[in-house]
C-alpha positions in Angstrom: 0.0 0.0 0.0 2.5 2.6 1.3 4.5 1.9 -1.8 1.3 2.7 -5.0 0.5 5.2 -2.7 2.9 7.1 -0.8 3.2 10.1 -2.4 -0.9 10.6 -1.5 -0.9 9.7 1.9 2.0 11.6 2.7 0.3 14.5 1.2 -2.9 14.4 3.2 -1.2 13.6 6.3 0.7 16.9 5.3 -2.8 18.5 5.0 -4.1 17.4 7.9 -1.1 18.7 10.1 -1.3 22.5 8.4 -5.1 22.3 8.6 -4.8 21.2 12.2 -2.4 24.2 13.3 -5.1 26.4 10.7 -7.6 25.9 13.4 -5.9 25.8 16.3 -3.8 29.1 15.9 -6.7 30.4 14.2 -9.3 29.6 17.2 -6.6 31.6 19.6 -6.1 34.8 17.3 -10.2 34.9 16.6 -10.4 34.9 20.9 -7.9 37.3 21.1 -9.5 39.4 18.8 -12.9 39.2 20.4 -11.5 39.8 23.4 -9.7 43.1 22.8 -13.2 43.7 21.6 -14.5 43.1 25.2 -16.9 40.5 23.3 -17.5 36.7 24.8 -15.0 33.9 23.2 -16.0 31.5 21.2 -15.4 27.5 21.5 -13.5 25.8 18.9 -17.0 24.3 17.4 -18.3 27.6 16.9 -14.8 28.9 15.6 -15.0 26.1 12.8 -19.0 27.8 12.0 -17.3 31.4 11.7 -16.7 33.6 8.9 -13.3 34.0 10.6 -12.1 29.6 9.8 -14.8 29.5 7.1 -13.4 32.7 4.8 -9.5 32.0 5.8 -10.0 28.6 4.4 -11.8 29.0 1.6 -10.4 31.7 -0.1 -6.9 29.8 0.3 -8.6 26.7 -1.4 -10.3 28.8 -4.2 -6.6 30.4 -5.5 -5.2 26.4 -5.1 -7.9 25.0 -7.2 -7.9 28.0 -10.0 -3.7 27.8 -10.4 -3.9 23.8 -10.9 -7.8 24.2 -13.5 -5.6 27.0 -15.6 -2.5 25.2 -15.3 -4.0 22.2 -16.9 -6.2 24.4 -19.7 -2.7 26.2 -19.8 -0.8 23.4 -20.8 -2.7 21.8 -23.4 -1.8 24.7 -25.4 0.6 26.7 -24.9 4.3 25.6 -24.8 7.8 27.2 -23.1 10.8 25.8 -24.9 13.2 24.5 -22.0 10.6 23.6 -19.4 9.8 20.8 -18.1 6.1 21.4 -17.2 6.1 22.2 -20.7 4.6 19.5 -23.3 7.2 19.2 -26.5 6.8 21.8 -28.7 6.6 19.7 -31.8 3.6 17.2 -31.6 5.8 14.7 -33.4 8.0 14.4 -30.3 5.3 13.4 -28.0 4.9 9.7 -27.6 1.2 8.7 -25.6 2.3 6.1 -23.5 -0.9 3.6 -22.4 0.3 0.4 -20.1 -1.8 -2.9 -20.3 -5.1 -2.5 -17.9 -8.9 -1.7 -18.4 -10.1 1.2 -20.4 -12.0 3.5 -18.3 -15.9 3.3 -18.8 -16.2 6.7 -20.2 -13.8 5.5 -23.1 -15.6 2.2 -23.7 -19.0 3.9 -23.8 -18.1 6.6 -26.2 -19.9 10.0 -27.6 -21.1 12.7 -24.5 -19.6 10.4 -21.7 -16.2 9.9 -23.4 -15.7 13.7 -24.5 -17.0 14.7 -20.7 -14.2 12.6 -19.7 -11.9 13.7 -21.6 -12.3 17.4 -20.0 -13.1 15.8 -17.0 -10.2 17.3 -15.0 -10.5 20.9 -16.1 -14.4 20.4 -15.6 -13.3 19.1 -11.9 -11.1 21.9 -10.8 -13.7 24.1 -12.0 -16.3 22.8 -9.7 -14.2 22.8 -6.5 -12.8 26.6 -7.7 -16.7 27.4 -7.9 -17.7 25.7 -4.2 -14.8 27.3 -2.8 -15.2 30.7 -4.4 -18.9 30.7 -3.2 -18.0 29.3 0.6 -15.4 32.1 1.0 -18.0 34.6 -0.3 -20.1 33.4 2.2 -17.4 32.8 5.5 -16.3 36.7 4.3 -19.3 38.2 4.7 -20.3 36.7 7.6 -16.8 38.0 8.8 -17.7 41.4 7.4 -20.9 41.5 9.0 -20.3 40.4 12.4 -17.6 43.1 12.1 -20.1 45.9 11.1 -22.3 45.2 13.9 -19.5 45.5 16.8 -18.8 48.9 15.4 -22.7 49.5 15.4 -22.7 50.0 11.9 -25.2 48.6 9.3 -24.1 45.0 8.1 -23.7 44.2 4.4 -25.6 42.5 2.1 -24.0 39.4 0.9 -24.3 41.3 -2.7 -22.7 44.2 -1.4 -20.0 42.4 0.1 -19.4 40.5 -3.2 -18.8 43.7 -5.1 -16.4 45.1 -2.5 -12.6 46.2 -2.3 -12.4 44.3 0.6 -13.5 40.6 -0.4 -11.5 40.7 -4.0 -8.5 42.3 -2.5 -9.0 38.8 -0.5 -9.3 36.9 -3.6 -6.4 39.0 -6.0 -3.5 38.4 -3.3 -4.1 35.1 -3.3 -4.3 34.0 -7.5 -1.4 36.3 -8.0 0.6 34.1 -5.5 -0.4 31.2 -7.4 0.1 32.2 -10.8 3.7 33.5 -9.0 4.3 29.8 -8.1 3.3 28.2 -11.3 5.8 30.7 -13.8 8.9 29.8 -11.3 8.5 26.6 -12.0 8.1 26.7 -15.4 10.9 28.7 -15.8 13.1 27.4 -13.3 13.0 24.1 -14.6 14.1 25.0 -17.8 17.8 25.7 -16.2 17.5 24.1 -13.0 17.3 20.3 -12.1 16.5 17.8 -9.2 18.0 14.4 -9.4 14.8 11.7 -9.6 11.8 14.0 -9.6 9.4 13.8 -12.2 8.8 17.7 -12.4 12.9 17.8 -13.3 14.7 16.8 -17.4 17.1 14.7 -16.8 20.6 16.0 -15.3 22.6 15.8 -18.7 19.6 17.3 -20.7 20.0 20.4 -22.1 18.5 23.6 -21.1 16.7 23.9 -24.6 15.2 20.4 -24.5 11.2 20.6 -23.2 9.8 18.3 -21.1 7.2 15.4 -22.0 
């Protein structure tokens, strides 16, 4: 088990750690805040519930799922000589590899099913960016609005707060962070290697030659 799938469970044992810390730190930095606020605390079940956990979460899983839905739209297209996230630039250098095993259903059954699957991943990404765009709208304005009230000013509507500085200049410093992530390594893999890893060409390969 641990050796087909390492790479995932490591990864969401990974996730669970961060998310873990998330909360926690985050459930002591909401307190404090309510509490300079001469307001009651909160328990960590109703800090998961709050606008605080729910918009901090959410509009960190929104930028993820956009950089990796446009990476993969990205890539089918466009090329960048050198890199290894890059697909060859001539189409008669890439080789589709297919091992022995079942063909997925989708293929077997062919027309709507098989042409869904085959923008199935794109059409994924683009879901979870949609749920996550839409549950960070909503954590943030409940965020917003509890806010408003403490200063005894009118809340928000969840329109209003969807059309303000405040919740995209959430959203922007976020995808530009991704898209920041995503151009170094396409570029840096062009010049730079690391021995075994399937995001690295191969030590002796030239800079100009583009990855599979």
């Amino acid at each position: 088990m641990w050796k087909r799938n390492g790479l995932s469970i490591v990864l969401f044992g990974l996730l669970l750690c961060f998310l873990g810390g998330q909360i926690w730190t985050g459930f002591l930095a909401h307190n404090e805040e309510l509490a300079e606020a001469h307001r009651a605390g909160v328990d960590l079940w109703e800090y998961l519930h709050s606008g605080h956990f729910i918009s901090a979460t959410f509009e960190n899983w929104e930028s993820e799922f956009l950089q990796m839905g446009m990476y993969v739209l990205l890539t089918v297209s466009l090329r960048q000589k050198g890199s290894a996230e890059s697909r060859p630039l001539s189409h008669a250098q890439e080789q589709e590899r297919i091992e022995p095993g079942p063909v997925p259903w989708a293929v077997r059954k062919g027309g709507v099913w098989k042409v869904l699957y085959g923008h199935s991943l794109a059409i994924a990404f683009g879901l979870l960016f949609l749920m996550s765009f839409v549950l960070h709208l909503a954590g943030s304005w409940r965020a917003e609005v509890d806010e408003q009230v403490t200063r005894g000013l009118p809340p928000p509507t969840c329109w209003e707060h969807l059309w303000s500085s405040g919740f995209w200049f959430e959203s922007f410093q976020n995808w530009q962070s991704e898209f920041l992530a995503v151009l170094s390594l396409v570029i840096l893999t062009i010049f730079l290697r690391q021995k075994d890893s399937p995001q690295s060409k191969p030590l002796a390969a030239p800079h100009s030659q583009t990855g599979d």
